[in-house]
Kinemage of the C-alpha trace (Angstrom):
@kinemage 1
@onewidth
@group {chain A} dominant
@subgroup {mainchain}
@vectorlist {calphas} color= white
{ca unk a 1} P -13.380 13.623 -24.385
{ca unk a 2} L -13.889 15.646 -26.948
{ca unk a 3} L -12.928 19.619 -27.143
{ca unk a 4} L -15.618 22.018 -27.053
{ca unk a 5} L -16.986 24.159 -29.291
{ca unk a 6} L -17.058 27.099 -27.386
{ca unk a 7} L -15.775 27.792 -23.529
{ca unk a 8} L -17.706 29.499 -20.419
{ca unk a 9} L -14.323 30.874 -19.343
{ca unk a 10} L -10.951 31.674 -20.962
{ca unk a 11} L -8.897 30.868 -18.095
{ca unk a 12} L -9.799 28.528 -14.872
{ca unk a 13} L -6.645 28.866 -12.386
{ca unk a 14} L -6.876 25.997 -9.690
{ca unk a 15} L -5.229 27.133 -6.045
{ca unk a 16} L -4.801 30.926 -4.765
{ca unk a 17} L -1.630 30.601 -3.550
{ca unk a 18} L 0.970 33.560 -4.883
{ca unk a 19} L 0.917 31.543 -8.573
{ca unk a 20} L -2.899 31.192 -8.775
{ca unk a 21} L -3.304 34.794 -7.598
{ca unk a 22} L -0.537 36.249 -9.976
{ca unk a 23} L -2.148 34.021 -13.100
{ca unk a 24} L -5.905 35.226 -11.898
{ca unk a 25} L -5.088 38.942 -12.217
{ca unk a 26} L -2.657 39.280 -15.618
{ca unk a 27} L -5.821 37.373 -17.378
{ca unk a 28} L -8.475 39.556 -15.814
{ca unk a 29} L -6.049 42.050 -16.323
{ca unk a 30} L -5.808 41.523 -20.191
{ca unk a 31} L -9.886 41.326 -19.958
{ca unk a 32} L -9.748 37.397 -20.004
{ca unk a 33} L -12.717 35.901 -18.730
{ca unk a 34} L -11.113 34.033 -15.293
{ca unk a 35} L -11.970 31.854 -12.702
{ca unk a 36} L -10.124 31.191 -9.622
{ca unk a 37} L -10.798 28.336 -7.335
{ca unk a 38} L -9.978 27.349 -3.772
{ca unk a 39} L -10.861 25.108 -1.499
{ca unk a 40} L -9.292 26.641 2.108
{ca unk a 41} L -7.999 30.215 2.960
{ca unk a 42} L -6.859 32.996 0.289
{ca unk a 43} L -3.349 33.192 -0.308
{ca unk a 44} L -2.242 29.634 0.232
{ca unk a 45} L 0.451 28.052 2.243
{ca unk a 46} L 2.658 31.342 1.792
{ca unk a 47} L 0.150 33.644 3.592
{ca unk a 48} L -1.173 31.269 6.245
{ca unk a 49} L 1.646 28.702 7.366
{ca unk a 50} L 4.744 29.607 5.645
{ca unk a 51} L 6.180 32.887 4.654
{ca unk a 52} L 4.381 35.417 6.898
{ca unk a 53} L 3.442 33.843 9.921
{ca unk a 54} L 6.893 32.186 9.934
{ca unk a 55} L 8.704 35.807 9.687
{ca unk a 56} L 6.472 37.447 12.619
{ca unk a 57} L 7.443 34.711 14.935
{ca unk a 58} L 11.767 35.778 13.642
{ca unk a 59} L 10.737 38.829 14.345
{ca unk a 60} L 9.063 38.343 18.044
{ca unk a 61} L 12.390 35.938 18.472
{ca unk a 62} L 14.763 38.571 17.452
{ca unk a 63} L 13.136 41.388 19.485
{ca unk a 64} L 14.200 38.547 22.692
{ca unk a 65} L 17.632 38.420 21.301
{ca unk a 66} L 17.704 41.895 21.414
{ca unk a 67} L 16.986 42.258 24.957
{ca unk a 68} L 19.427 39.894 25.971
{ca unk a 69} L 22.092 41.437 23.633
{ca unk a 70} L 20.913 45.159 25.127
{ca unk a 71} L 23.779 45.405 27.449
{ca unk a 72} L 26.763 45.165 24.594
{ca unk a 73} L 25.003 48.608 23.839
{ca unk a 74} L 25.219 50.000 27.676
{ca unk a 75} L 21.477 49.132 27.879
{ca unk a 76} L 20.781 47.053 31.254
{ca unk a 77} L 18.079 44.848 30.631
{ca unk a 78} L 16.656 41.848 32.410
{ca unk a 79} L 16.058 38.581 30.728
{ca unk a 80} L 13.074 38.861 28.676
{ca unk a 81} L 9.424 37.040 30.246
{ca unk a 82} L 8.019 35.349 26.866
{ca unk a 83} L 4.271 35.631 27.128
{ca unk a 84} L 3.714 32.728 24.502
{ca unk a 85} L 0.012 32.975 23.869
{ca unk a 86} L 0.535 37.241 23.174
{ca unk a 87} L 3.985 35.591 20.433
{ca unk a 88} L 0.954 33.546 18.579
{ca unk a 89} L -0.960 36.135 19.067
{ca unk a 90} L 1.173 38.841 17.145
{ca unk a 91} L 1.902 35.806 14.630
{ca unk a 92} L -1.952 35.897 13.732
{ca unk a 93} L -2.501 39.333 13.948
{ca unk a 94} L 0.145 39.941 10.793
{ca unk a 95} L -1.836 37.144 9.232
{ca unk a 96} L -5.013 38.945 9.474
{ca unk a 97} L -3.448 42.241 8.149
{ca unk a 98} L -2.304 41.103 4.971
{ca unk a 99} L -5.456 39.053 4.239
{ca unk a 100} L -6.903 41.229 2.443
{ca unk a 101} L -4.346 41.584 0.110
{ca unk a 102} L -5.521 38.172 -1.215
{ca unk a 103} L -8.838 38.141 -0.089
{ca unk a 104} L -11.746 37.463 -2.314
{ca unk a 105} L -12.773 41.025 -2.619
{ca unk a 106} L -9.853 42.543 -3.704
{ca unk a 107} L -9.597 39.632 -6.747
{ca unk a 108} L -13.415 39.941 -7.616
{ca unk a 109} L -12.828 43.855 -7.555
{ca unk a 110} L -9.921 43.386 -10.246
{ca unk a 111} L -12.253 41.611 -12.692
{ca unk a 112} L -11.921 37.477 -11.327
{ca unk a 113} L -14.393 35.515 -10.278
{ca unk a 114} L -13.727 33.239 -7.405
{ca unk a 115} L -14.907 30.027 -6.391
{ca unk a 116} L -14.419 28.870 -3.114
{ca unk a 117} L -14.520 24.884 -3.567
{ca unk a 118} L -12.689 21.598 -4.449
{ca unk a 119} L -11.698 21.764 -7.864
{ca unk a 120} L -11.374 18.297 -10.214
{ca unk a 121} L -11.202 17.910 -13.497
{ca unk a 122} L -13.219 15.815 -15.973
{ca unk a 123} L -11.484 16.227 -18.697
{ca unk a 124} L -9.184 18.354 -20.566
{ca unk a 125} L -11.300 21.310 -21.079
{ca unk a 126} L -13.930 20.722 -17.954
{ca unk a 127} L -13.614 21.612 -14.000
{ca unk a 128} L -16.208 19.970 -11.441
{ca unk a 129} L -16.377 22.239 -8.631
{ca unk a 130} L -17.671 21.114 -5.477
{ca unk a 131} L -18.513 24.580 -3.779
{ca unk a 132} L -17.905 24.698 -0.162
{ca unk a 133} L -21.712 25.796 0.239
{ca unk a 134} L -22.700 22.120 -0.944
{ca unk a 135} L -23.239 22.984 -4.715
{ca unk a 136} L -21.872 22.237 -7.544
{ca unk a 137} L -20.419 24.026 -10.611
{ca unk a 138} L -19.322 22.711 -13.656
{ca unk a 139} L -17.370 25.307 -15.982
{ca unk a 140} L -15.368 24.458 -19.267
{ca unk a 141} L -11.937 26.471 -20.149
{ca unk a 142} L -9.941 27.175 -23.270
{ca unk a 143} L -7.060 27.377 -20.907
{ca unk a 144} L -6.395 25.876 -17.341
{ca unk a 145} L -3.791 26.994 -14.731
{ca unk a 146} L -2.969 24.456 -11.935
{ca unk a 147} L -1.346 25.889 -8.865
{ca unk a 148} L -2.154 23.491 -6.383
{ca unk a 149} L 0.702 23.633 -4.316
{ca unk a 150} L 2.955 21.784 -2.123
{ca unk a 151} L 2.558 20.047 1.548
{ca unk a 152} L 5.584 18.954 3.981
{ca unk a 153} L 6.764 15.697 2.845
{ca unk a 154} L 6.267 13.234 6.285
{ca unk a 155} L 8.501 9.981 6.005
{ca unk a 156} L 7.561 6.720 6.673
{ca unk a 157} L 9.484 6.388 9.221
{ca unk a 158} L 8.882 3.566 12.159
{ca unk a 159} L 6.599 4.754 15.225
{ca unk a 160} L 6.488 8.288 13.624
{ca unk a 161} L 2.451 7.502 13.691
{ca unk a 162} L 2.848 7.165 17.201
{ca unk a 163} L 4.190 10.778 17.739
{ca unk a 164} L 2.117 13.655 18.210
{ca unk a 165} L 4.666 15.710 15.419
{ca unk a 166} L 3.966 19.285 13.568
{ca unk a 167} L 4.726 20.551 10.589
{ca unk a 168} L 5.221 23.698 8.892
{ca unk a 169} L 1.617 23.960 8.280
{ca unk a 170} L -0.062 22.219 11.058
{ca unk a 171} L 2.212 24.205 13.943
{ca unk a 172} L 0.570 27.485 13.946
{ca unk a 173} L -2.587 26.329 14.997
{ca unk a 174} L -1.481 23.661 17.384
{ca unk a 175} L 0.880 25.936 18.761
{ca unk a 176} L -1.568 28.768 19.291
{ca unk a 177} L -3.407 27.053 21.993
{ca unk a 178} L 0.322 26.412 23.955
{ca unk a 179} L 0.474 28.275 27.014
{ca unk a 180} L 4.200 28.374 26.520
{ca unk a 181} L 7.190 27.661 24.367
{ca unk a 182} L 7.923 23.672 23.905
{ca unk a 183} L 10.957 22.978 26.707
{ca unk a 184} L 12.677 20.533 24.241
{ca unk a 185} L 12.326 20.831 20.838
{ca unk a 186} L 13.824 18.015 17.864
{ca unk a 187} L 13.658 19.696 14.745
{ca unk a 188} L 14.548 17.072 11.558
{ca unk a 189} L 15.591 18.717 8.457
{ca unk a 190} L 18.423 21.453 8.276
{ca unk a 191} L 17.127 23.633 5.052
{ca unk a 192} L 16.024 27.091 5.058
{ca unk a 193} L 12.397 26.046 7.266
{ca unk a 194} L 14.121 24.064 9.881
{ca unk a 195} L 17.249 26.635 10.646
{ca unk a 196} L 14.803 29.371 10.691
{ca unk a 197} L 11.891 27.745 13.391
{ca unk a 198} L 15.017 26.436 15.179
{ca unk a 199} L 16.636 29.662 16.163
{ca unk a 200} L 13.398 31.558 16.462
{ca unk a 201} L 12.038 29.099 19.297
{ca unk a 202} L 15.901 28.676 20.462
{ca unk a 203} L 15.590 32.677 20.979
{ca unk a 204} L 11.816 32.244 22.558
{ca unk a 205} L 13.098 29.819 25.586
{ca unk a 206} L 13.435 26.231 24.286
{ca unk a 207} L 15.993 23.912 24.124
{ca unk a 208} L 16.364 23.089 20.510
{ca unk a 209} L 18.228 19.946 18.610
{ca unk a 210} L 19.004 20.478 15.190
{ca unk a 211} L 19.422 17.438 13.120
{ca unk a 212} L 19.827 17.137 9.175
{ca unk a 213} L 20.948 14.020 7.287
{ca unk a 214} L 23.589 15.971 5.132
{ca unk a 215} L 27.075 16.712 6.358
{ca unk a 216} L 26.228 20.441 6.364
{ca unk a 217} L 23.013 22.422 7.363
{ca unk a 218} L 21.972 24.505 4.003
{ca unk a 219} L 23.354 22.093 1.677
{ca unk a 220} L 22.542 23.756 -1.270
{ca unk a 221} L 23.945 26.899 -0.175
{ca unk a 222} L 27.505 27.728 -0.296
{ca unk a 223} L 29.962 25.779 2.123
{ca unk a 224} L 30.895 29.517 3.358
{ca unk a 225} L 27.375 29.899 4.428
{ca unk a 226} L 26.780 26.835 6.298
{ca unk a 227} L 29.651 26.872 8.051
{ca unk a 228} L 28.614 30.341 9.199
{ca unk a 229} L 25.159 29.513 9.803
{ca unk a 230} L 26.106 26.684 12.083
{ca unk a 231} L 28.503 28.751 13.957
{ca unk a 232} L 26.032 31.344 14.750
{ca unk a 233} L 23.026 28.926 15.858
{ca unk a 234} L 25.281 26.643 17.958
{ca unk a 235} L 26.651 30.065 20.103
{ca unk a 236} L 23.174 30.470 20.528
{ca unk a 237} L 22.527 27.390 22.161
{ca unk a 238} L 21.574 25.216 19.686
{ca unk a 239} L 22.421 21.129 19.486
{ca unk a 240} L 23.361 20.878 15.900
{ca unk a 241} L 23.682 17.349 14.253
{ca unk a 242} L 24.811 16.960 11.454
{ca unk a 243} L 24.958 13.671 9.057
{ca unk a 244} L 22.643 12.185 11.127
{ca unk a 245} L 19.714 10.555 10.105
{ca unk a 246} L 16.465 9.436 11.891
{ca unk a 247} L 15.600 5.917 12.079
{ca unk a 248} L 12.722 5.785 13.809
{ca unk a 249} L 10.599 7.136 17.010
{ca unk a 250} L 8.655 5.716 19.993
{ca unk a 251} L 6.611 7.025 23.460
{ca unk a 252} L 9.201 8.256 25.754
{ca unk a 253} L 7.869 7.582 30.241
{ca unk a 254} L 9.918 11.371 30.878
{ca unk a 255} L 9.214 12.848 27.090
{ca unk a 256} L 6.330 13.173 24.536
{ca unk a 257} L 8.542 10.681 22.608
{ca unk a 258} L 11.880 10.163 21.535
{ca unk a 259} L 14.278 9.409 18.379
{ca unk a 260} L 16.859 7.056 17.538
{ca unk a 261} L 19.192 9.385 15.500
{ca unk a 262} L 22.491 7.640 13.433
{ca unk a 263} L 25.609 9.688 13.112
{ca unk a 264} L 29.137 9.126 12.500
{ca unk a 265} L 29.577 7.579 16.043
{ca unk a 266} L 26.806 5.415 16.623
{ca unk a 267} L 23.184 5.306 17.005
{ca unk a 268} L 21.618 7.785 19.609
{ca unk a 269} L 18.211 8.215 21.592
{ca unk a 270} L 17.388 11.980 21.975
{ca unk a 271} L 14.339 12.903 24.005
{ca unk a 272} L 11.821 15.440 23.047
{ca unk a 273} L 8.495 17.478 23.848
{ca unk a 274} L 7.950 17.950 20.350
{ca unk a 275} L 9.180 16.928 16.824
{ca unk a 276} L 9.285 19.167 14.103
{ca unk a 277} L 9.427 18.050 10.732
{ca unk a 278} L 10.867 20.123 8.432
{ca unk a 279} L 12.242 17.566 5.391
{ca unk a 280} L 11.166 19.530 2.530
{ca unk a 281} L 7.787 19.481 0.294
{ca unk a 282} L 6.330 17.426 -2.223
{ca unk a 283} L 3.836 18.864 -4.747
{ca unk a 284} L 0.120 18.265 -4.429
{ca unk a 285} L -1.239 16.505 -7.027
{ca unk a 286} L -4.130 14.074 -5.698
{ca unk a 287} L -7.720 14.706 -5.764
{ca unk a 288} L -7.852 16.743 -8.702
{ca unk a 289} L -8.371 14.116 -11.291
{ca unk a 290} L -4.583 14.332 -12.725
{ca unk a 291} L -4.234 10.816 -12.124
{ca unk a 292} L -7.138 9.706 -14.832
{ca unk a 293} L -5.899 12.572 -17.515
{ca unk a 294} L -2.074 11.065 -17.341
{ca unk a 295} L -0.838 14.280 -16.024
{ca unk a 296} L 0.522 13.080 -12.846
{ca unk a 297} L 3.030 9.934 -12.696
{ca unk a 298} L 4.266 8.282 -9.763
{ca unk a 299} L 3.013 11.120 -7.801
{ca unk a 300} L 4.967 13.159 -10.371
{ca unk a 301} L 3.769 16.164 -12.109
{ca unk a 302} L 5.841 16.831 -15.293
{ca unk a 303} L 5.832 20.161 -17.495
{ca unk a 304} L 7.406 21.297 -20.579
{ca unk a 305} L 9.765 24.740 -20.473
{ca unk a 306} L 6.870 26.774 -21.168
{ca unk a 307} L 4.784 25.021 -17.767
{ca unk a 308} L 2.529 22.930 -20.058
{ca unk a 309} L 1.467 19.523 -19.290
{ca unk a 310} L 1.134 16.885 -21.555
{ca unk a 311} L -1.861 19.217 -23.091
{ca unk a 312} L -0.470 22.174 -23.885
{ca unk a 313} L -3.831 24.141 -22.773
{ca unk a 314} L -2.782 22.978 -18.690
{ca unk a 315} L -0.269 24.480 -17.395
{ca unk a 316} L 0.853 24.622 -13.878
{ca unk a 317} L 2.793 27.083 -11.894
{ca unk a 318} L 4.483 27.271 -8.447
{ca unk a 319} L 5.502 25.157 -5.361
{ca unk a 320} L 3.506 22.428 -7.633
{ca unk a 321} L 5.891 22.661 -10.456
{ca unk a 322} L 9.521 23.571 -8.488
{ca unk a 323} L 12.107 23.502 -8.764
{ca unk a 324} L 12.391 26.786 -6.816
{ca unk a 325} L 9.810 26.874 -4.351
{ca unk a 326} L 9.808 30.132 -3.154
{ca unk a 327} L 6.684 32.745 -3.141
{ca unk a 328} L 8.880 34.767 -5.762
{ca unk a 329} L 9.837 31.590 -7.712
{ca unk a 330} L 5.538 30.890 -7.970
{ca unk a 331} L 4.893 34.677 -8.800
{ca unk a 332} L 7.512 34.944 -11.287
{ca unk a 333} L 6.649 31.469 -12.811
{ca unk a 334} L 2.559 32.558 -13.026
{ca unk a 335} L 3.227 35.531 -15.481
{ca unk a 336} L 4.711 32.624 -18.234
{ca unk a 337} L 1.544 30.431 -17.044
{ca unk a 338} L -1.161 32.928 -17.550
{ca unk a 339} L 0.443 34.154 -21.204
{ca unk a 340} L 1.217 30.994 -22.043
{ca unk a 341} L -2.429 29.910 -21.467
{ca unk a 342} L -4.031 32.851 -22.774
{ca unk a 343} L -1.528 33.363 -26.030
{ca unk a 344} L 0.502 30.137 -26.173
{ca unk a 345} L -0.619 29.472 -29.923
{ca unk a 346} L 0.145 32.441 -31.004
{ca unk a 347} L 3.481 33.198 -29.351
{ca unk a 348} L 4.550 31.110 -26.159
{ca unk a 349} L 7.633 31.586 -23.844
{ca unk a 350} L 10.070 29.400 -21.626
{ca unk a 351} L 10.524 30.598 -18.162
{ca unk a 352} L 13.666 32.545 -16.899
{ca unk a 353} L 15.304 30.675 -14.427
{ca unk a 354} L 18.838 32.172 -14.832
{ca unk a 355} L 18.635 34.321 -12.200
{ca unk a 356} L 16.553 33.171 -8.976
{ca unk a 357} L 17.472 35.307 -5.714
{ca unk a 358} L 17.054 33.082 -2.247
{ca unk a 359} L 17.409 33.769 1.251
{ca unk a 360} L 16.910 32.324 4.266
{ca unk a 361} L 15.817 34.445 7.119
{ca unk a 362} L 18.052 33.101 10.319
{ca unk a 363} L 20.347 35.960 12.024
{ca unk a 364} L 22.933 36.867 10.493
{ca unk a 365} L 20.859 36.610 7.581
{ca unk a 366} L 21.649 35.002 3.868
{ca unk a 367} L 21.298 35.384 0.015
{ca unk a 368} L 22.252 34.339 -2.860
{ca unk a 369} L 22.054 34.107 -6.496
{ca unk a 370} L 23.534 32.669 -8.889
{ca unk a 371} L 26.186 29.828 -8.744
{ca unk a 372} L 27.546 28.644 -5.605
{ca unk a 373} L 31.519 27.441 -5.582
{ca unk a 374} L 30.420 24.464 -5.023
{ca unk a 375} L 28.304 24.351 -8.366
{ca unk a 376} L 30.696 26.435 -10.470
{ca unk a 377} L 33.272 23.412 -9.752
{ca unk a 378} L 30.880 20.524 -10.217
{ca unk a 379} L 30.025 22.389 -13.562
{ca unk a 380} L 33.421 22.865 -14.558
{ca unk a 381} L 33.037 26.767 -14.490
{ca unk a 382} L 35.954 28.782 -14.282
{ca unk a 383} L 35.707 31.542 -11.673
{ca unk a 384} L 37.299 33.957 -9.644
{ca unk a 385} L 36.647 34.452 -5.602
{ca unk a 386} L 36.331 37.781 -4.188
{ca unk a 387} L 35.423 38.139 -0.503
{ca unk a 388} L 34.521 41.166 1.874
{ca unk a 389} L 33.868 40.617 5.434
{ca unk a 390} L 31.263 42.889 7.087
{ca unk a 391} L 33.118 43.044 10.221
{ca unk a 392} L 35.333 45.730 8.126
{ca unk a 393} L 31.885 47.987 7.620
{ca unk a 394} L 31.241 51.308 9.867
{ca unk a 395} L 27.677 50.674 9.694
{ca unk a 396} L 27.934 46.900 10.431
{ca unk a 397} L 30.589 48.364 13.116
{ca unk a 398} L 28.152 50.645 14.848
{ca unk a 399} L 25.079 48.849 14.554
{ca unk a 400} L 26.957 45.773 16.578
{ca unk a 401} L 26.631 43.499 13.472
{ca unk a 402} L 29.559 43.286 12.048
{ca unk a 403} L 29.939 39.816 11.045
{ca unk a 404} L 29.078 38.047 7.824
{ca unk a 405} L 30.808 38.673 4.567
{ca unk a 406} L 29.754 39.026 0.829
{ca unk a 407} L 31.241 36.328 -1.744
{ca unk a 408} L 31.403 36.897 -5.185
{ca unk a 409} L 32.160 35.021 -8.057
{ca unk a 410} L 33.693 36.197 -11.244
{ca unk a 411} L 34.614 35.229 -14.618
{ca unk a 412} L 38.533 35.068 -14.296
{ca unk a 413} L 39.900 38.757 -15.615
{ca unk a 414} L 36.679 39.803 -16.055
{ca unk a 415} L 34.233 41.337 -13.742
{ca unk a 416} L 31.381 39.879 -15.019
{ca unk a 417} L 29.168 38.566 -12.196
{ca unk a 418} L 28.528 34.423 -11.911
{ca unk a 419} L 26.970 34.081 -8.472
{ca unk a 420} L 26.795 36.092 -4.744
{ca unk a 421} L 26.657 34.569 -1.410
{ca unk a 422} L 25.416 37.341 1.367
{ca unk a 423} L 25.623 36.569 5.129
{ca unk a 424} L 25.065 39.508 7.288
{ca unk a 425} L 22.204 41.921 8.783
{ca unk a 426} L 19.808 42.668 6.054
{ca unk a 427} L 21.751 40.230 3.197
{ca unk a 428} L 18.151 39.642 1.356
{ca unk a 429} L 18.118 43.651 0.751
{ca unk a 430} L 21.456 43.425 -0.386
{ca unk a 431} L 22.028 40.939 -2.499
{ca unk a 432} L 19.165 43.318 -4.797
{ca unk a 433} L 22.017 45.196 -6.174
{ca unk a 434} L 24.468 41.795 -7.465
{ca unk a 435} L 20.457 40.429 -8.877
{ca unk a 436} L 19.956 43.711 -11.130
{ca unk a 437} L 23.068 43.643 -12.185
{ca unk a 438} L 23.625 40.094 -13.181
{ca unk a 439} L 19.982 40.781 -14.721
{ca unk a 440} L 21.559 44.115 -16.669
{ca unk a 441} L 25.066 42.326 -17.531
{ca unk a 442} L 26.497 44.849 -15.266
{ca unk a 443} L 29.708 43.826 -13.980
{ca unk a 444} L 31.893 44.437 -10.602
{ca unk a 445} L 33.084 47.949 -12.453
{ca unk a 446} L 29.778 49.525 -12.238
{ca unk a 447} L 28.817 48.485 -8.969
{ca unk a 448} L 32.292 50.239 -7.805
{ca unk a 449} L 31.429 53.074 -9.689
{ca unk a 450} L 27.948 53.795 -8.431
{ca unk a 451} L 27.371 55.851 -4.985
{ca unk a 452} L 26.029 54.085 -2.150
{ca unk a 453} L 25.411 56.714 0.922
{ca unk a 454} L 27.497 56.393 3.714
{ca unk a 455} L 27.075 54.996 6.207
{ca unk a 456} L 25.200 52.008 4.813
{ca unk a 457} L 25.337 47.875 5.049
{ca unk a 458} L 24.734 48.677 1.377
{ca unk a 459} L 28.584 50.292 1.109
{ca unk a 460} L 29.491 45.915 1.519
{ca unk a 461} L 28.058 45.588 -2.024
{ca unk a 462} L 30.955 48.522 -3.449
{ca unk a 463} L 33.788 47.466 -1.103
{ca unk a 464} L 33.764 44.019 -2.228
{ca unk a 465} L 33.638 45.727 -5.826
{ca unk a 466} L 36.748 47.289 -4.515
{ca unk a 467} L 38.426 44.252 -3.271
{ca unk a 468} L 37.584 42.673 -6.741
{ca unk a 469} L 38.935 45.516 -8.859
{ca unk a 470} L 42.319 45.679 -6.977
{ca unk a 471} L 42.550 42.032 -7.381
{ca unk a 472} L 42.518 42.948 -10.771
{ca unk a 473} L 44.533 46.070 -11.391
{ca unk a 474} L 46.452 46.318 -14.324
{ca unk a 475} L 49.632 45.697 -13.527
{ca unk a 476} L 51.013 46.461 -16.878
{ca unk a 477} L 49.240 50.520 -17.049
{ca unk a 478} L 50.237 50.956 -13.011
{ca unk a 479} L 53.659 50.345 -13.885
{ca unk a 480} L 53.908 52.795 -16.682
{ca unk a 481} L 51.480 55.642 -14.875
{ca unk a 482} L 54.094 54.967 -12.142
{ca unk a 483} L 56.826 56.389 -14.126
{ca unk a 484} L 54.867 58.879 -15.890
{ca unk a 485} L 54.321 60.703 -12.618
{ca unk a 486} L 58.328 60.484 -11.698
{ca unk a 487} L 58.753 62.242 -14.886
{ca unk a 488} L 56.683 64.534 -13.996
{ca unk a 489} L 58.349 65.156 -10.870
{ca unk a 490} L 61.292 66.067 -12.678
């Protein structure tokens, strides 16, 4: 296992997700010689069962919603048909349009070379590649990127390999050759994936049961925003449970199965046509030889603050590595892999995670960043609320979305900026402003003093600015200016 004199490549980045895709092009874009490898389709879980086909089928749910809400607006509407197959349809037809943003052309027209095949490695500085055309390809590399991922983590959970359950990933194509929406859906897990497929098919015609093991759905979010959250999927129909946990599953006679679900009160048997699991994701680490180089443990892949692995020539990026996984999280995360990899020994450089903007696409919509109350107390943080509800705005007014509310918190007497909670109609555009700010060290004062065009949801950002700067008025000058201006009324 000895290092090479020489290398056939400068950089070999396993996995073209959003981090192997972001690594490939800043080395071919510094004229690195790079290799990308990947086994399935271009642009990972992100492009074909998470991010984008999950956000057409919101947006084919919302359009419903829409209809059935057209009335509030003097529209007369009947209650819309869902044509199921055409919902799938649309779902793969945004699929196939942004393919080619990650396709193997466009990345072999910016200087990489890709490889589609299963990756392993041999040793540190040596990739097998089993091409998917039944070759083989063995490369060596100065520098080595893994990005391999994450899958939904599946419990092992009694008669659960009796049940004919999806996933996020395996739904999309099971669900394309439906003829119509599920009539009872169980969805287990309440985070980000599990609120957003259960309002979406709540909105498309089924009968949906929430249920999440926490006391709260969204637990890492802000108690604020979970309450909310819950409020607005339970008006729309939707069985939430929460602290209740799943104990096991069997064949139903009346159901495609059914689970015994423990809650405050007792154990229950709910009934479904189909389970969704939705518990989260676990990195993928087998079957590319990380076990025999002692870079995986316990099914564990560990890296330094720079993304190294125990050698400091692999580095891994993304969903793989956490502990944000989000598509930004893995993009952001690839630039420190790829310069790392390609410079590290002459100047290397610990990721940013100080400021890492989420959202979480159900209606009303939420973001974040920064700390939550919830955190800022656990840490012992100091802080100051601030609060503006959207059902104040004109434009939230108007636009019949006026609910929600943008939570800030400050340092006490100051107006610098420790974390933003957003829930309202476009809150992921919004919370933009409170991320270049906090990313500037601009506080609550410039945000007030900046012009946002009016009417706007974007005018919630500079009235909560508002709200925080007469919290803090100075008392002290307001008293004095107060009897300036009587003596200057004579």
């Amino acid at each position: 296992m000895s290092k090479p004199g020489k290398f056939d490549r400068n950089l070999i980045v396993i996995g073209a997700g959003a981090a192997g895709l972001v690594s490939a092009y800043i080395a071919a874009a510094v004229k690195a010689r790079v290799t990308l490898v990947e086994a399935g389709a271009m642009g990972g879980d992100c492009l074909n069962t998470g991010c984008v086909p999950s956000k057409a089928l919101i947006k084919c749910a919302r359009v419903a919603q829409q209809a059935r809400d057209a009335h509030r607006f003097g529209v007369g509407l009947a209650e819309p048909q869902i044509d199921f197959p055409r919902v799938m349809r649309y779902v793969r037809d945004s699929i196939r349009k942004i393919a080619p943003h990650d396709s193997v052309e466009r990345y072999t027209g910016l200087g990489v070379e890709v490889l589609q095949g299963r990756a392993q490695l041999v040793d540190p500085w040596t990739v097998k590649i089993a091409l998917n055309d039944g070759s083989e390809q063995i490369l060596t590399a100065r520098a080595i990127i893994l990005a391999t991922g994450a899958e939904p983590l599946v419990p092992p959970l009694p008669g659960l390999e009796r049940i004919d359950y999806v996933t996020s990933d395996t739904l999309w194509d099971r669900f394309a050759r439906l003829q119509r929406v599920p009539e009872k859906l169980l969805v287990l897990g309440g985070g980000a994936v599990g609120c957003e497929l259960a309002q979406a098919f709540a909105r498309l015609g089924t009968r949906v049961t929430l249920a999440e093991k926490a006391g709260r759905l969204l637990p890492l979010e802000d108690g604020e925003v979970s309450a909310a959250v819950e409020a607005a999927l339970k008006a729309e129909g939707i069985e939430v449970l929460t602290a209740h946990e799943a104990l096991s599953f069997q064949p139903a006679e009346s159901a495609a199965g059914s689970a015994r679900l423990r809650g405050a009160d007792g154990d229950r048997l709910l009934e479904f046509e189909q389970l969704l699991l939705a518990l989260g994701r676990r990195a993928r680490v087998s079957g590319f030889g990380l076990e025999a180089l002692g870079i995986v443990d316990d099914g564990k892949l560990h890296t330094d603050p720079f993304l190294r692995t125990r050698y400091p020539h692999i580095l891994a990026a993304g969903d793989l590595v956490g502990p944000y996984q989000f598509t930004h999280m893995a993009s952001h995360q690839a630039w420190y892999a790829a310069v790392n990899g390609l410079f590290g020994d002459l100047k290397k450089f610990a990721v940013d995670y100080s400021l890492v903007p989420r959202a979480v696409f159900v209606e009303p919509e939420v973001a974040s960043v920064g700390l939550t109350e919830e955190q800022a107390k656990e840490k012992d943080i100091p802080y100051q609320v601030t609060r503006y509800g959207i059902d104040d705005l004109d434009r939230a007014i108007v636009d019949g979305a006026a609910r929600g509310f943008v939570k800030v918190l400050t340092v006490p007497g100051r107006d610098k900026i420790l974390g933003v909670a957003i829930v309202g109609e476009n809150a992921a555009e919004l919370i933009a402003e409170f991320v270049l700010a906090m990313k500037h060290g601009l506080g609550m004062n410039r945000i007030l003093g900046t012009i946002h065009i009016y009417p706007t949801m974007a005018e919630a950002n500079k009235y909560a600015a508002g709200n925080w700067k007469r919290a803090n008025a100075p008392e002290r000058l307001l008293r004095w200016l107060e009897r300036f201006h009587r003596w200057r009324r004579g």
